[in-house]
C-alpha positions as CSV (number, residue, x, y, z in Angstrom):
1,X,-33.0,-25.0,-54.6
2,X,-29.4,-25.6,-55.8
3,X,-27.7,-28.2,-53.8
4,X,-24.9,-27.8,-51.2
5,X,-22.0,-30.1,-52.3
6,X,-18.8,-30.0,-50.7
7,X,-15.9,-29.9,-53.3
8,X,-13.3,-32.5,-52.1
9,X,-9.4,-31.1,-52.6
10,X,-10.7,-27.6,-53.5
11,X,-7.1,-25.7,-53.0
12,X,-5.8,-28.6,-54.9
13,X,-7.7,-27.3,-58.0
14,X,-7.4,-24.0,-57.5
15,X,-3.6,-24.1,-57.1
16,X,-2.8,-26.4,-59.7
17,X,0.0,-28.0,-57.3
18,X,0.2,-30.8,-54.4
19,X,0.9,-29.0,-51.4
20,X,4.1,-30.6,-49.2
21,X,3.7,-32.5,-46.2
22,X,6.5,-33.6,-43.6
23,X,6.9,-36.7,-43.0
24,X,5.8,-36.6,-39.4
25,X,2.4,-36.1,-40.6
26,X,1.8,-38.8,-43.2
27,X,3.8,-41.6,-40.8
28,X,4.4,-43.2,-37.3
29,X,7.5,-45.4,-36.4
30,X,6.5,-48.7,-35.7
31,X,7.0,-49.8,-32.0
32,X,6.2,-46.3,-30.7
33,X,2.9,-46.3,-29.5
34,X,0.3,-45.6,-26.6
35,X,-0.8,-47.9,-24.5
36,X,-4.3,-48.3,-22.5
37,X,-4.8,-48.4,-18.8
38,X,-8.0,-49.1,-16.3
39,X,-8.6,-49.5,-13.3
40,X,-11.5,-49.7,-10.7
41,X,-12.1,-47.0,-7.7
42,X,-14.1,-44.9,-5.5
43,X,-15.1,-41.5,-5.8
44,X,-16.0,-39.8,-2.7
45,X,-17.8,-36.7,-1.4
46,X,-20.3,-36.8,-3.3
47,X,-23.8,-34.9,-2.7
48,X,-26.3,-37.6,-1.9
49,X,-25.8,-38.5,-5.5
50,X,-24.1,-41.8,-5.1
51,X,-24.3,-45.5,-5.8
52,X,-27.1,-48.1,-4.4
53,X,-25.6,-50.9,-5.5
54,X,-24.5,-53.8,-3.4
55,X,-21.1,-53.9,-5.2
56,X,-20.2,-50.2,-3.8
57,X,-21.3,-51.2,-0.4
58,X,-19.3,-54.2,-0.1
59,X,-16.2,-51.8,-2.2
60,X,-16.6,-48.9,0.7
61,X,-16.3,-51.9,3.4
62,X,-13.3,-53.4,2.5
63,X,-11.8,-49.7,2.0
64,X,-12.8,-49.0,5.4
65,X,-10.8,-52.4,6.6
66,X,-8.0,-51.3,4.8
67,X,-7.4,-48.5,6.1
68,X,-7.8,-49.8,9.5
69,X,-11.7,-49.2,10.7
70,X,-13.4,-52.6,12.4
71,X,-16.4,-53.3,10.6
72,X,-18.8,-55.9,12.0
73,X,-19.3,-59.0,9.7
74,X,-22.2,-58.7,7.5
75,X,-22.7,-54.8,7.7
76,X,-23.2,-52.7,4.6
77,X,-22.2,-49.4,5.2
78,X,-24.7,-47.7,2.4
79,X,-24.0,-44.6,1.6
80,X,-25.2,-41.5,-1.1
81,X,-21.9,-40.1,-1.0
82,X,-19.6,-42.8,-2.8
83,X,-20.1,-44.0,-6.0
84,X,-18.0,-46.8,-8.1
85,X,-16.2,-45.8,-11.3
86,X,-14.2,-47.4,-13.9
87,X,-11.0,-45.1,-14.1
88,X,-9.2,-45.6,-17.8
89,X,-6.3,-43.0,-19.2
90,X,-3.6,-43.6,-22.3
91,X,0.3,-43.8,-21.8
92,X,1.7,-42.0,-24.2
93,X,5.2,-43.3,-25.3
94,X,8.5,-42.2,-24.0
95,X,6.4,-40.8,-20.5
96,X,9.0,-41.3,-17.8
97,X,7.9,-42.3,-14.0
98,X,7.0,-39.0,-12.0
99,X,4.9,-37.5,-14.9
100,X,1.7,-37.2,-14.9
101,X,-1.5,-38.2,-17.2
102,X,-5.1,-36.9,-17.5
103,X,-7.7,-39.9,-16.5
104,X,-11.4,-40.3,-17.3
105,X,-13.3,-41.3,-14.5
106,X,-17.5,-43.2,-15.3
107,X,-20.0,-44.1,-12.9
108,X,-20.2,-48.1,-13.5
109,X,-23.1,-48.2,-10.7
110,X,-26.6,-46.0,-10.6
111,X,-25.0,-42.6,-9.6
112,X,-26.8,-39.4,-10.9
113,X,-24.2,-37.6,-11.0
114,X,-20.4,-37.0,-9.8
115,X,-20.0,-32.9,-9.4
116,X,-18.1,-32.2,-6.7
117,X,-16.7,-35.9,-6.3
118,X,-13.1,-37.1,-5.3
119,X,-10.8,-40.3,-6.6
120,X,-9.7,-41.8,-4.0
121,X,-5.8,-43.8,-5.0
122,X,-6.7,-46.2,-7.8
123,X,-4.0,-48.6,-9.8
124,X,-4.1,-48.2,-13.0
125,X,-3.3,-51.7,-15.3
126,X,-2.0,-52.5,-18.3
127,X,-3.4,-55.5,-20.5
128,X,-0.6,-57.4,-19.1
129,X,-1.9,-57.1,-15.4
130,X,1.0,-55.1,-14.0
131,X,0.3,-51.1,-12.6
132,X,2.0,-48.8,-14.6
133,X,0.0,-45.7,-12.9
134,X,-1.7,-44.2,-9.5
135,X,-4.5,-41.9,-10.0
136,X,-6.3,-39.4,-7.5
137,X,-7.3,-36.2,-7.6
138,X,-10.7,-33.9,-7.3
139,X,-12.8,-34.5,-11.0
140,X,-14.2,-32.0,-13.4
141,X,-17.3,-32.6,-14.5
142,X,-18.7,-30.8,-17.3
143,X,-22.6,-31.8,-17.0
144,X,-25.1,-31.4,-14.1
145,X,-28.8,-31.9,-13.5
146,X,-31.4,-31.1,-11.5
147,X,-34.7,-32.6,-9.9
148,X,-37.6,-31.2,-9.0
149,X,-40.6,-31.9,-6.4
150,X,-43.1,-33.8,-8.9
151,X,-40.2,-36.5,-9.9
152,X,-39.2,-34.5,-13.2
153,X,-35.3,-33.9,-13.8
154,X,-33.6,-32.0,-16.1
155,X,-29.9,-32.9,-17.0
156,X,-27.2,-31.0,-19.3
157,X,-24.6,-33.1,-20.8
158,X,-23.4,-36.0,-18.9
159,X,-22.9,-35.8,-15.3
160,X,-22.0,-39.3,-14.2
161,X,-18.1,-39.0,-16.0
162,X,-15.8,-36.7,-15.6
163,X,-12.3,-36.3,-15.9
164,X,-8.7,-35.8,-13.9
165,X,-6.6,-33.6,-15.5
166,X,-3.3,-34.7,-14.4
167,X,-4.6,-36.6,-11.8
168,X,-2.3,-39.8,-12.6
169,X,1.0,-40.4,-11.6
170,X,3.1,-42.7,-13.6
171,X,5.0,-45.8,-12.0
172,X,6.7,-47.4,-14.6
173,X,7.9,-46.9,-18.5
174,X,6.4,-49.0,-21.1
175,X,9.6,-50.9,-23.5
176,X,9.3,-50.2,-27.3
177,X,11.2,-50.7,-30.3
178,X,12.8,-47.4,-30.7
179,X,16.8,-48.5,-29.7
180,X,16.2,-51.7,-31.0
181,X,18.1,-53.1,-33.9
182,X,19.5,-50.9,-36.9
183,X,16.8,-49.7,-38.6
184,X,13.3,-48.4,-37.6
185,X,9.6,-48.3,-40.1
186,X,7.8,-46.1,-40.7
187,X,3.9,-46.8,-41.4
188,X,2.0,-44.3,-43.2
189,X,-1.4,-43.5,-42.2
190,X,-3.1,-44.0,-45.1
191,X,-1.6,-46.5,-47.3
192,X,-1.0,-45.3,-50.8
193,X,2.2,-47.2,-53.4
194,X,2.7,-43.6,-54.5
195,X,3.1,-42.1,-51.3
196,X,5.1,-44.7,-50.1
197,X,7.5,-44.6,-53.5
198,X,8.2,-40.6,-52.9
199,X,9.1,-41.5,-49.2
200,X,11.6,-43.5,-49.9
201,X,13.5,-41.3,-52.8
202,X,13.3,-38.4,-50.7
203,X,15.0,-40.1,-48.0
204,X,17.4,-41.6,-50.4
205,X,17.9,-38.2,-52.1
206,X,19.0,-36.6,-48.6
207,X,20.6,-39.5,-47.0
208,X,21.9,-41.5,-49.3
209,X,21.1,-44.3,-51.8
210,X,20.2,-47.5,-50.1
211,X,19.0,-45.5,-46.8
212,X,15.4,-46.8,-47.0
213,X,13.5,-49.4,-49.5
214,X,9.6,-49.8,-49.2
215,X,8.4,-52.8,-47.7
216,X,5.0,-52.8,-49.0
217,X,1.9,-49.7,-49.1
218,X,1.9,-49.2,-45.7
219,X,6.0,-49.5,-44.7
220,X,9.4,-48.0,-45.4
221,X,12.4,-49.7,-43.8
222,X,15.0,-46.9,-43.0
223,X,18.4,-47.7,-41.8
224,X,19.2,-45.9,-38.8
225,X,22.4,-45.5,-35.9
226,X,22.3,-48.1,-33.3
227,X,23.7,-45.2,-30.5
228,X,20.9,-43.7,-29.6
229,X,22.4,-40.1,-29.6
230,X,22.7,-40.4,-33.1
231,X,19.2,-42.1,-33.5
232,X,17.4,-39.3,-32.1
233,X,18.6,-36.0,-34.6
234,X,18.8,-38.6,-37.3
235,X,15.1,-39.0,-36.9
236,X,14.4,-35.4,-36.5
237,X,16.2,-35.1,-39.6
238,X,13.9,-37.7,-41.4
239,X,10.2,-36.7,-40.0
240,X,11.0,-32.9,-41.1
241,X,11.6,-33.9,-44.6
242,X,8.7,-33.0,-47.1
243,X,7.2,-34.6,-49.9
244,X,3.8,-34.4,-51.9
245,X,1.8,-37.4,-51.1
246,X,0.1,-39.5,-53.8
247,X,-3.6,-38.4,-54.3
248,X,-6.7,-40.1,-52.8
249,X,-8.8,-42.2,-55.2
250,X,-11.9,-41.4,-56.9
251,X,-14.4,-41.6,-54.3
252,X,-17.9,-39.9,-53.8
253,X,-19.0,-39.8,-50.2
254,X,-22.8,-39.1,-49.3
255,X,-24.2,-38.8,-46.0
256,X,-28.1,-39.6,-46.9
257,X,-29.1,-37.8,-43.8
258,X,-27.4,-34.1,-44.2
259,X,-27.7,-34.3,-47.8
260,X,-24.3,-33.4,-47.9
261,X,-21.9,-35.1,-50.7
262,X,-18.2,-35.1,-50.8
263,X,-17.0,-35.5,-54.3
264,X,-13.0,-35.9,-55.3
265,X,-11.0,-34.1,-57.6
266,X,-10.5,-36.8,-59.6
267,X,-14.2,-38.4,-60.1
268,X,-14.9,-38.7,-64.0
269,X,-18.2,-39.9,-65.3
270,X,-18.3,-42.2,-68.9
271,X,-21.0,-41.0,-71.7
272,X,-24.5,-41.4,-70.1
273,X,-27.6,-39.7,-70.5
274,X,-29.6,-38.6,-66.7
275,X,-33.7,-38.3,-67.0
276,X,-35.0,-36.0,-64.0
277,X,-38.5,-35.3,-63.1
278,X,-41.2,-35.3,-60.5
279,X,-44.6,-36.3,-60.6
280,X,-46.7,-34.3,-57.6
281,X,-50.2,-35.2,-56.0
282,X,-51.8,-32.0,-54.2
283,X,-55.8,-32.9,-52.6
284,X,-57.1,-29.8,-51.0
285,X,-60.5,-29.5,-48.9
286,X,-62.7,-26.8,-49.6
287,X,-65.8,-27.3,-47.3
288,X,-68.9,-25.7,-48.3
289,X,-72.1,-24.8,-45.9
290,X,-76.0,-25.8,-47.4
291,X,-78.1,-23.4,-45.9
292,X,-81.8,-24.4,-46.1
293,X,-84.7,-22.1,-47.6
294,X,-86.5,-20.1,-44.6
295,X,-89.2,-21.7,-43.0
296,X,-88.4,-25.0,-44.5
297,X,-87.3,-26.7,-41.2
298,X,-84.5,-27.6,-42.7
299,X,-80.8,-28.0,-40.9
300,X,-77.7,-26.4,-42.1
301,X,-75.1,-28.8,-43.2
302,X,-71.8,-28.6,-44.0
303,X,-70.5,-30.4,-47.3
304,X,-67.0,-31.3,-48.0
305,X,-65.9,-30.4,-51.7
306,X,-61.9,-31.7,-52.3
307,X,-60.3,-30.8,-55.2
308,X,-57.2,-33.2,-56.6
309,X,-54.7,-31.8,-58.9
310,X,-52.2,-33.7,-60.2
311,X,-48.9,-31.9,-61.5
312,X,-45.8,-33.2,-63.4
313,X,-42.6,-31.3,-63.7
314,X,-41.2,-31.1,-67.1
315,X,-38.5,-34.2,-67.3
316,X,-35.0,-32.3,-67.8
317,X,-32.5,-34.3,-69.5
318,X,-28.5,-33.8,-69.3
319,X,-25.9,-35.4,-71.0
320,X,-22.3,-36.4,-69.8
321,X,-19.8,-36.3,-71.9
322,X,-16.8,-38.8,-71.9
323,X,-14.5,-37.5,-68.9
324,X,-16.7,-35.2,-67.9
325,X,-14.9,-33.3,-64.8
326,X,-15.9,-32.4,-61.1
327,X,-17.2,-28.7,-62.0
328,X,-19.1,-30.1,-65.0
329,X,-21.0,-32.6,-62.9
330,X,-21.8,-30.3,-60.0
331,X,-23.2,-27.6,-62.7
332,X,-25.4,-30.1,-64.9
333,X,-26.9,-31.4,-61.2
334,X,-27.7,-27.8,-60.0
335,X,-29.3,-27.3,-63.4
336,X,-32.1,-29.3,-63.5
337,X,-32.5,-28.4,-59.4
338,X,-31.9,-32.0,-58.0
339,X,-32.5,-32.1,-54.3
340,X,-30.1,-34.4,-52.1
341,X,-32.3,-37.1,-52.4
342,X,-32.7,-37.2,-56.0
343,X,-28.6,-36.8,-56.1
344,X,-27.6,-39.6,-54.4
345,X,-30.5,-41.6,-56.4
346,X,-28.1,-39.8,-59.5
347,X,-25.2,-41.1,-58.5
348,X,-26.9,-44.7,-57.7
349,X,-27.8,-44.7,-61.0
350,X,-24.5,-43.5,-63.0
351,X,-23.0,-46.6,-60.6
352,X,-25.1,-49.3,-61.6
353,X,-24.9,-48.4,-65.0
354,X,-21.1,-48.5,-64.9
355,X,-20.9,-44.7,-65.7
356,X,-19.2,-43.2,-62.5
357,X,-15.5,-44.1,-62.4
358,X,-15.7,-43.6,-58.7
359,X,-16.4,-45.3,-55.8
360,X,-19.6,-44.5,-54.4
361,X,-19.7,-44.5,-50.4
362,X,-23.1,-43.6,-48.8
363,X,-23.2,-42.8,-44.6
């Protein structure tokens, strides 16, 4: 059976030509970024699916103090319905106070499950301590379970997290470097020297020589107004610029589980010669039944007869040639009917011998 090999940058080859990308989708600008928040609450309403644990108990009590509600000293006020939750969501950059975010809400205690629950308010923290957001809302959760008389349960998905869409409010901006001195970088997501070359003469070509310089793989310095008026189109007019990007290395990926290998366009293999051939063991029981003459008082007995055959496929040699090219390698491999095993054992080879000029990742 031929096998399955994804073909890495297949439009590329079939096109001849490096498709254009903006520049909004090969870069960020440094400074502009999301930020993480948590925070610790309680989700109520819950249907006798709640927490057990002495931390919710003594959480529900001081709740209950707060909001008022004389509890006598020492008193745990257990109960099914109330569960403890870690509540985390991302600030995105530039959100304004008023907006509103989508949180993620997880059982941090022995709850089955929280269908049907409610966040009460819960401050949400940055890493620097102060609360940037207030969440509360009713939470969707996609999973449920259910239990049965005899102790078994079933469950589909994960019902002890769910999440508030929209259910945080936002307190308070987060400062970034965006209106901060006179020129902004921009950091590619994949560093590449070519990629990063072409970004700064296409730049250069449409704004002018000495607009941007690359600062190393990753960076491109790129003047820019200090009045943030002008800052804003003058950005818009840089991240809707396209370019080709420089292409990826030589790199063969194999995931040894799937059996599914991701080859690049430019992978080239040096002269090497490639033995393949299996050598199979097959042992097969054929019992056969003694049946003793008549009136001999004999017993009927069964005998076990096992035959062994031992088969070897006929070893199939291919040849590379020097430079040999993506299509060349997937055809000699498919022609001697290598499985996904005996590939990546292939490729192991062809590396080791210093004949695949390629790195060789294996997942």
């Amino acid at each position: 059976m031929n096998i399955k090999i994804v073909l890495a940058c297949l439009l590329l080859m079939l096109s001849g030509l490096a498709q254009a990308e903006r520049v909004k989708d090969l870069a960020s600008i440094a400074g502009v970024r999301s930020n993480q928040l948590i925070g610790y609450g309680l989700v109520v309403g819950l249907d006798g699916s709640g927490d057990k644990t002495k931390f919710t108990g003594q959480s529900l009590r001081n709740f209950l103090v707060e909001m008022g509600i004389n509890i006598p000293p020492g008193t745990d006020p257990k109960s099914k319905n109330v569960a403890a939750v870690s509540v985390h969501a991302e600030l995105p950059p530039f959100v304004k106070p008023g907006q509103t975010i989508d949180v993620t809400v997880s059982s941090l205690g022995d709850a089955k499950s929280l269908r049907g629950g409610s966040l009460l308010m819960t401050p949400l923290k940055g890493a620097d301590g102060n609360i940037y957001a207030m969440a509360q809302g009713n939470l969707v959760v996609g999973g449920f379970g259910a239990d049965a008389a005899d102790g078994s349960r079933v469950t589909v998905n994960i019902p002890s997290a769910g999440r508030v869409p929209g259910g945080a409010t936002v307190e308070r901006t987060v400062k970034n470097a965006f209106n901060v001195g006179d020129h902004i970088v921009l950091n590619l997501h994949r560093p590449d020297f070519t990629t990063a070359s072409r970004l700064t003469d296409a730049i250069n070509h449409t704004l002018g020589k000495g607009t941007a310089n690359s600062v190393d793989a990753s960076s491109i310095r790129v003047n820019a107004p200090r009045d943030p008026s002008q800052r804003v189109p003058f950005l818009s007019l840089v991240e809707n610029l396209e370019l080709s990007p420089g292409e990826a290395p030589a790199r063969v990926v194999v995931n040894s589980r799937s059996g599914t290998v991701v080859i690049g366009q430019h992978v080239r293999v040096t002269p090497a010669a490639v033995t393949h051939g299996n050598l199979s063991v097959t042992i097969s029981a054929n019992p056969e039944v003694s049946q003793p003459n008549p009136l001999s008082q004999g017993q009927t007995v069964i005998t076990p007869n096992f035959d062994v055959e031992i088969s070897e496929e006929d070893s199939r040699m291919f040849v590379f040639d020097p430079g040999v090219s993506l299509d060349e390698i997937v055809r000699a491999v498919n022609q001697v009917g290598a499985a996904p095993g005996d590939l990546v054992a292939i490729l192991e080879a062809l590396k080791q011998a210093g004949a695949l000029r390629a790195e060789l990742v294996v997942i």
